[in-house]
C-alpha positions as CSV (number, residue, x, y, z in Angstrom):
1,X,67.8,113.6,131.1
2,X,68.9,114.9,128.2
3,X,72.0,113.9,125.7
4,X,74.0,116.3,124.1
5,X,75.1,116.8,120.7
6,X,78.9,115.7,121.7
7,X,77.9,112.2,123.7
8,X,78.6,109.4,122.0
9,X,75.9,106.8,120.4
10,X,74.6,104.2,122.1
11,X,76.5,101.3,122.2
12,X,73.7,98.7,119.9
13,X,72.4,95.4,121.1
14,X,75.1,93.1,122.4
15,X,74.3,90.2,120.3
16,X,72.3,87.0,122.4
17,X,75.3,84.7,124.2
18,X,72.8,81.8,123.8
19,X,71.9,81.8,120.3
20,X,70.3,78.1,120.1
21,X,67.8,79.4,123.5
22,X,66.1,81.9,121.0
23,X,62.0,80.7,120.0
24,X,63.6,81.3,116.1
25,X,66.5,79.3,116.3
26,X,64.2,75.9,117.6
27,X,64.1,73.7,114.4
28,X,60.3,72.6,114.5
29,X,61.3,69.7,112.5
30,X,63.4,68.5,114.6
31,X,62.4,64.9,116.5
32,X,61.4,66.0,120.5
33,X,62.7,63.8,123.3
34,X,59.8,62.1,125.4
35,X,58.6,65.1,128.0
36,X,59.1,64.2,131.5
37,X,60.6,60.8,131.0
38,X,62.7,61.8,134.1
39,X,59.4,62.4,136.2
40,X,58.0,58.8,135.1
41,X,62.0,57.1,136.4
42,X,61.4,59.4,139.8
43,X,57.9,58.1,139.9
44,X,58.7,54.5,140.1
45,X,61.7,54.9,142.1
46,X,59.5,56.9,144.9
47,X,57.0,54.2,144.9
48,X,59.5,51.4,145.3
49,X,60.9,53.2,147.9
50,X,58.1,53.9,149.9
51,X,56.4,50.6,149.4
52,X,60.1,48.9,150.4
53,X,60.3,51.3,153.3
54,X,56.7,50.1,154.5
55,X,57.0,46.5,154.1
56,X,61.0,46.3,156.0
57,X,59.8,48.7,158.8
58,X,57.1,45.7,159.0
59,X,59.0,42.6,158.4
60,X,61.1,44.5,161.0
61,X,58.6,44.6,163.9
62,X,57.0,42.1,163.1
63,X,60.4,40.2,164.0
64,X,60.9,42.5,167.3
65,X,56.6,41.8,168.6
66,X,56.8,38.5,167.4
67,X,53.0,39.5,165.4
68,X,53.7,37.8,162.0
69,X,52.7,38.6,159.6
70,X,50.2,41.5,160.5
71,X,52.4,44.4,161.2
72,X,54.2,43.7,157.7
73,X,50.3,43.7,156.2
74,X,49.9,47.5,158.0
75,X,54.2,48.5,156.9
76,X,52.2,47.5,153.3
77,X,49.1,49.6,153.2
78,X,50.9,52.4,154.7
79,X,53.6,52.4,152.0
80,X,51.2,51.6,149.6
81,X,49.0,54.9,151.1
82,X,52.5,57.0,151.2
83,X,53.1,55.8,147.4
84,X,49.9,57.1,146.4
85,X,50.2,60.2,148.3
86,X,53.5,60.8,147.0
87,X,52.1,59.8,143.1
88,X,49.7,62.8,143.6
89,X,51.9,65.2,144.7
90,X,54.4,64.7,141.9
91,X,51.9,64.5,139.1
92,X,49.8,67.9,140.4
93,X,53.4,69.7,139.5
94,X,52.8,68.6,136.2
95,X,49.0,69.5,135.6
C-alpha cells in the first residue's frame, strides 16, 4: 500500500506513559532493595504452616486413637517432609 502525496504525516511516537519503567531512566546509583525478601517471608511462613499442620493433625489423633505420642512423631516428619518439598519447589522458581 501506497500513500499519496495529499495524506497526511504520520502521527510521531506517542511519548512512553511510564517514563521511570525505561532501562535509561533506572539510576544505577541508586541503593537496590533486598531481591526476593518477599520469597524468604513466604518461605518461613509455608514451613511453619506445614510443620504446624503436621504436628496438630497429630496431637489430634493421637488424642482420638489414644497412641501418644507416635502419631504426632509421624504428623512431624510428614510436615517436616511437606516443608522440604514445598522449600524446593519455591526456590526452583528462583534458579
Amino acid at each position: 500500500m501506497t500513500s499519496r502525496p495529499d495524506d497526511p504525516p504520520p502521527e510521531p511516537n506517542s511519548p512512553d506513559p511510564h517514563p521511570a519503567t525505561r532501562p535509561d531512566a533506572i539510576d544505577p546509583t541508586a541503593p537496590k532493595p533486598l531481591p526476593g525478601a518477599m520469597a524468604f517471608v513466604g518461605m518461613g511462613t509455608s514451613v511453619a504452616a506445614t510443620v504446624g499442620v503436621g504436628v496438630l493433625v497429630g496431637i489430634w489423633a493421637d488424642g482420638r486413637l489414644h497412641t501418644s505420642p507416635w502419631l504426632l512423631l509421624v504428623g512431624l516428619v510428614l510436615g517436616l517432609a511437606a516443608a522440604v518439598a514445598t522449600v524446593v519447589a519455591q526456590v526452583r522458581r528462583f534458579l
